[in-house]
C-alpha positions in Angstrom: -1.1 18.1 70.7 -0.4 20.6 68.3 0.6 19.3 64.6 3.6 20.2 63.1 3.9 21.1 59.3 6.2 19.4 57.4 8.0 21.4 54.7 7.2 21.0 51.4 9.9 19.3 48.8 12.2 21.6 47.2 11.1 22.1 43.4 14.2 20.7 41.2 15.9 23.6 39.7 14.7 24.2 35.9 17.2 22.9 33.1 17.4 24.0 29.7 18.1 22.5 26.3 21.2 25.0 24.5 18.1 25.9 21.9 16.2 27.3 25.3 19.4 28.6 26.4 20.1 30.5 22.8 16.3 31.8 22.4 16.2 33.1 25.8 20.0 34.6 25.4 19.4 35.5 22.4 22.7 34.1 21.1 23.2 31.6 18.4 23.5 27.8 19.4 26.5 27.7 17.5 28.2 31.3 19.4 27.3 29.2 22.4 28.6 26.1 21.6 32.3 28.0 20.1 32.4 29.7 24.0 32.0 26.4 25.6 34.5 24.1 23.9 36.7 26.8 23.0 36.4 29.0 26.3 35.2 27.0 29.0 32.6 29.5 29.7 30.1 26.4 30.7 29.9 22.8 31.6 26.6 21.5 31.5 25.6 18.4 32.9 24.8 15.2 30.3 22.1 12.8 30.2 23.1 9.4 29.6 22.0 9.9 26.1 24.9 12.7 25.8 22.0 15.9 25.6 23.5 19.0 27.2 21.7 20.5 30.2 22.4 23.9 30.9 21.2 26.1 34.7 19.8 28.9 34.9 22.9 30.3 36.0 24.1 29.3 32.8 21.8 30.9 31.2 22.1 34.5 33.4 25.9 34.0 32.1 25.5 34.1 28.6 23.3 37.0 28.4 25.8 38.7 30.5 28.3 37.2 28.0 26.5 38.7 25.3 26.4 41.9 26.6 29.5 42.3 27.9 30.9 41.6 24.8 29.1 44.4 22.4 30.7 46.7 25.4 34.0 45.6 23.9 35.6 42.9 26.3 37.1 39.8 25.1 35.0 36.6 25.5 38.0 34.7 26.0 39.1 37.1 29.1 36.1 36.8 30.9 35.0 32.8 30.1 35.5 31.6 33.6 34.0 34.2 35.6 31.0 33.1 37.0 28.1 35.4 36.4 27.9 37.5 39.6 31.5 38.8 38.8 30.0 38.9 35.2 27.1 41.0 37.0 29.6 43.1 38.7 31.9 43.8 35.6 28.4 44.8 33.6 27.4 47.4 35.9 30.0 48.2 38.4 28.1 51.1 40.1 25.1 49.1 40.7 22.9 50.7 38.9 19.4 49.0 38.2 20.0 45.6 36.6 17.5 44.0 34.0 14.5 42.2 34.3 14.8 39.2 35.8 15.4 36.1 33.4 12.0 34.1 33.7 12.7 30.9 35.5 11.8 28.7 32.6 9.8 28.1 29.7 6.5 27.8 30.1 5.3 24.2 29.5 2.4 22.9 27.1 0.8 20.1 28.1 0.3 17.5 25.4 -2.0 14.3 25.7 -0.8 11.2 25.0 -2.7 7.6 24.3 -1.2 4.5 24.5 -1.4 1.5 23.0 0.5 -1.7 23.7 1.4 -3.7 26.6 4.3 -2.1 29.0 4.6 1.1 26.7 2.8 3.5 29.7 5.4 2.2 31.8 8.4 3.3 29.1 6.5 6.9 28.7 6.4 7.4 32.2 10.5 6.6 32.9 12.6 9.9 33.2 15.0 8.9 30.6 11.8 9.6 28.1 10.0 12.5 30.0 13.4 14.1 30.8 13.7 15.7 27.4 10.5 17.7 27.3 11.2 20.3 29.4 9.3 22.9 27.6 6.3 20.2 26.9 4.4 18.1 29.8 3.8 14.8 28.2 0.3 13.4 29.9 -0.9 9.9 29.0 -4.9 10.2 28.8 -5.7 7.0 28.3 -3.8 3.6 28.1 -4.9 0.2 26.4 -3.5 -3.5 26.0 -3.9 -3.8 22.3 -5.8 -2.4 18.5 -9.1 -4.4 19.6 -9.3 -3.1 23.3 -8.8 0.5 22.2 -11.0 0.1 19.3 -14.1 -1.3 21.4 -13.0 2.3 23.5 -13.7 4.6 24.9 -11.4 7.1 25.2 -11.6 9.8 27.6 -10.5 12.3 25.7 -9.2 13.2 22.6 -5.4 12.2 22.4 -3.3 14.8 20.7 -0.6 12.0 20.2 -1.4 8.6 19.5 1.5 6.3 20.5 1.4 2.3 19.2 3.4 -0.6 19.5 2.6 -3.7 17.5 4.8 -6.9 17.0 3.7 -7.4 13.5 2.3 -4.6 11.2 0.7 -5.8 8.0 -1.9 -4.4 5.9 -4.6 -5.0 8.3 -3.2 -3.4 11.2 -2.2 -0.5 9.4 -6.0 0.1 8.1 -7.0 -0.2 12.0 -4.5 1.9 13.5 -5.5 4.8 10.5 -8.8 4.2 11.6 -8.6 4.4 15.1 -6.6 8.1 14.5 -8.9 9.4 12.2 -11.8 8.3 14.7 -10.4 9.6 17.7 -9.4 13.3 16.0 -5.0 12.4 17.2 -3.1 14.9 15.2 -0.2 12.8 15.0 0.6 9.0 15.0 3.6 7.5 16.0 3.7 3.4 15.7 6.9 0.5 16.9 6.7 -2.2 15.2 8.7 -5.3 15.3 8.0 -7.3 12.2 6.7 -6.1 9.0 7.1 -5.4 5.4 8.7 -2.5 3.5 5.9 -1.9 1.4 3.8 -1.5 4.6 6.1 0.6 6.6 6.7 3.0 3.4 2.3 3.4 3.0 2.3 4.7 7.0 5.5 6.9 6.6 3.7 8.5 3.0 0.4 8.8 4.7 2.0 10.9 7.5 3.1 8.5 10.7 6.1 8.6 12.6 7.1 4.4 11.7 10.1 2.9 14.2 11.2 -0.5 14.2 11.7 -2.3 18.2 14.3 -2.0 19.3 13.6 1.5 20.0 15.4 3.1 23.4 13.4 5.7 26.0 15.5 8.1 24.4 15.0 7.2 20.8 11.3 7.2 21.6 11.5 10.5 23.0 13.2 11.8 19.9 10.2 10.7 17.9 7.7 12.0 20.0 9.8 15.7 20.0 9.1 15.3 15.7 6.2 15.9 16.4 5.8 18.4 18.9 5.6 22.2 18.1 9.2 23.8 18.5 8.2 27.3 20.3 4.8 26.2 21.9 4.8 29.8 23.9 4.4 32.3 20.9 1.2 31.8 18.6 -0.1 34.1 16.4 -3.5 35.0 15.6 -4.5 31.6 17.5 -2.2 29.7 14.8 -0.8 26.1 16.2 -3.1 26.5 19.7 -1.9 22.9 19.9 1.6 22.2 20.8 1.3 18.9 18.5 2.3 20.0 15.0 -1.0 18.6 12.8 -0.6 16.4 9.9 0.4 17.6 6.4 -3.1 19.4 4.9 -2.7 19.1 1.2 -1.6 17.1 -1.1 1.2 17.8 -4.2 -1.5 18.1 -6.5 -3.7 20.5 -4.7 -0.7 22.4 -4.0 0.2 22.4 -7.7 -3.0 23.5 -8.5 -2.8 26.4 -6.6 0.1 27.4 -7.8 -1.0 27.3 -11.2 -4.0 29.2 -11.1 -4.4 32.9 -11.6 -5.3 35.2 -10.0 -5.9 38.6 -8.4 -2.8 39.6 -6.4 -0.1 40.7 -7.9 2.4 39.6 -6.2 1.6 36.1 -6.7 1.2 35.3 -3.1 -1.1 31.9 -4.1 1.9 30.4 -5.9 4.6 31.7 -3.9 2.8 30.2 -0.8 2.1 26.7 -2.4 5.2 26.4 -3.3 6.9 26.9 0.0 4.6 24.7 1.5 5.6 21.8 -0.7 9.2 22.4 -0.3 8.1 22.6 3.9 6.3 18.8 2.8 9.4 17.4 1.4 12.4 18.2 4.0 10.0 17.2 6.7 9.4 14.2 5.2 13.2 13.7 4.4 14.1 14.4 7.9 11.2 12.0 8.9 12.9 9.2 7.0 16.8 10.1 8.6 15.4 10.3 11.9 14.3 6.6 11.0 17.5 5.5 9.7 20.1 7.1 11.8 19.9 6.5 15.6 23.1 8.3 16.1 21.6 11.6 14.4 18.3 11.4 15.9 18.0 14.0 18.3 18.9 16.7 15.2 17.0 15.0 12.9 14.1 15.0 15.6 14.4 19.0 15.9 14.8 19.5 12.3 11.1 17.4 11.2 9.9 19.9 14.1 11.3 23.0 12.5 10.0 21.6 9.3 6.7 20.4 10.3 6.0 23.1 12.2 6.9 26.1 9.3 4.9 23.9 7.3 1.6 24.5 9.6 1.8 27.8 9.4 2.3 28.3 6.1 -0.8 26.2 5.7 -2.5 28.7 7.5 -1.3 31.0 5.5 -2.8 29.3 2.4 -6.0 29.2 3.7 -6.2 33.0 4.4 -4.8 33.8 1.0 -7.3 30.8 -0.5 -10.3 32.8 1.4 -9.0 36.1 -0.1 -9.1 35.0 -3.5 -11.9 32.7 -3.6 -10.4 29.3 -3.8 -12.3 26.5 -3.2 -9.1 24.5 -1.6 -12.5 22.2 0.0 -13.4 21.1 -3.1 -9.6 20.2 -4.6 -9.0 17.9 -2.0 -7.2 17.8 1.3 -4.5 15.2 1.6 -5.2 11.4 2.2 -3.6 9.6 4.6 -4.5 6.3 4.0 -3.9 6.5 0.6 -0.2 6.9 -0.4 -0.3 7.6 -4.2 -2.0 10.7 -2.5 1.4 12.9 -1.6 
């Protein structure tokens, strides 16, 4: 008896964040935002969090938008024409069209360890995994509690290292420090449900992402996005290979330092560099503490730390080329400290 193939499922078709929709349209977020309220040239779909989800017709439809425009027609004419008749209107005599739009971003994976009992369970709902969709989010290794993942091991290194804690005091931030700087994660995030002020503020200085329970899926997707490189596609010169942004590099006073010193070029790249970085240092860490604070602004203030953090990265990069350039030690000043918060 001959056995019949079944079909395979049908792949869900790709949604896109407006940011995805804007890079790949190369339109403004706000242009975008003025045609849809204004114009009713879209209606994306909402996840129960209110985050706009925009096809890939949508996006074929602002590009044609775009385009159509700069030929001189009004946007407000054409709004609700859907983008064949947009396709039509662009090129009436059918003459060859343009490359095809890619059919979505292409996704970085990022690994993820967790610590904490029912937190895999949380990262693997779609209300938390539904907002990556230019990031795949996988959990390497999962443990109970601080003891069971200290006595290890790990099976690999986790880019992300995600804790929950019902009380965080001075001893448990030591070991959760620890456990980061031992397993090589590039970032920390940590829920806590009890704990003192002085102790949250030490963790946030020293570089983690510090939430107090209740926290929702989405809120804790939110943080996780902080963290996460905004355009993991385009790298240059192997800059960010990760798509986890790293922890801040130097401190204030190393970055003083360098902006102090003199040197050889004479356009005073050194200072002009530090500087930037510092000012990087301070709205990410400003934008750390809103996205703390503000539950209602979270999902901005969770793209802005990105933006932030991840300018930041590269312009450390850039430091360290322009430190190899001129000879500075930046080894022997002192990288930051993250368990010591007078450090930054």
């Amino acid at each position: 008896m001959q056995k019949t193939t079944q079909p395979l499922p049908a792949q869900p078709a790709p949604l896109f964040r407006i940011g995805a929709v804007a890079k790949l349209a190369g339109i403004p977020v706000s242009t975008l935002r003025i045609w849809e309220l204004r114009h009713q040239a879209f209606s994306p779909s909402k996840t129960t969090g209110q985050h706009r989800l925009y096809s890939q017709d949508d996006v074929l439809k602002a590009r044609l938008l775009k385009q159509l425009s700069r030929d001189g027609h009004l946007v407000s004419a054409i709004a609700n024409l859907d983008a064949s008749a947009l396709g039509r209107l662009h090129n009436p005599a059918g003459l060859p069209a343009e490359p095809p739009l890619p059919p979505a971003l292409t996704a970085k994976t990022v690994s993820l360890a967790v610590i904490g009992a029912g937190m895999a369970g949380r990262v693997d709902s779609k209300k938390f995994t539904s907002h990556f969709l230019s990031h795949t989010i996988r959990v390497t290794d999962q443990f109970e509690g601080l003891a069971q993942a200290g006595a290890g091991p790990f099976r690999e290194r986790p880019q992300i290292l995600l804790v929950k804690v019902n009380t965080l005091h001075d001893t448990v931030r030591a070991d959760i420090q620890a456990l980061a700087r031992q397993q090589g994660a590039l970032q920390t995030v940590v829920l806590y449900s009890f704990a003192k002020e002085s102790v949250v503020e030490a963790m946030r200085v020293g570089g983690v992402l510090v939430r107090r329970e209740p926290v929702s899926d989405y809120e804790l997707s939110d943080l996780v996005s902080s963290v996460l490189v905004v355009d993991p596609v385009k790298r240059v010169d192997g800059v960010l290979s990760d798509a986890v942004i790293p922890a801040r590099k130097y401190s204030d006073d190393t970055l003083s330092y360098v902006a102090s010193i003199s040197t050889n070029v004479l356009c005073e790249c050194p200072r002009h560099v530090a500087e930037l970085i510092a000012q990087l240092a301070s709205f990410e860490q400003y934008s750390q503490e809103c996205l703390n604070k503000s539950d209602e602004d979270a999902h901005l203030h969770a793209y802005l730390h990105a933006i932030s953090g991840s300018a930041r990265a590269l312009f450390e990069r850039a430091l360290d080329m322009v430190a190899e350039h001129e000879q500075i030690a930046l080894a022997t000043i002192g990288p930051i400290n993250p368990t010591d918060p007078t450090d930054r």
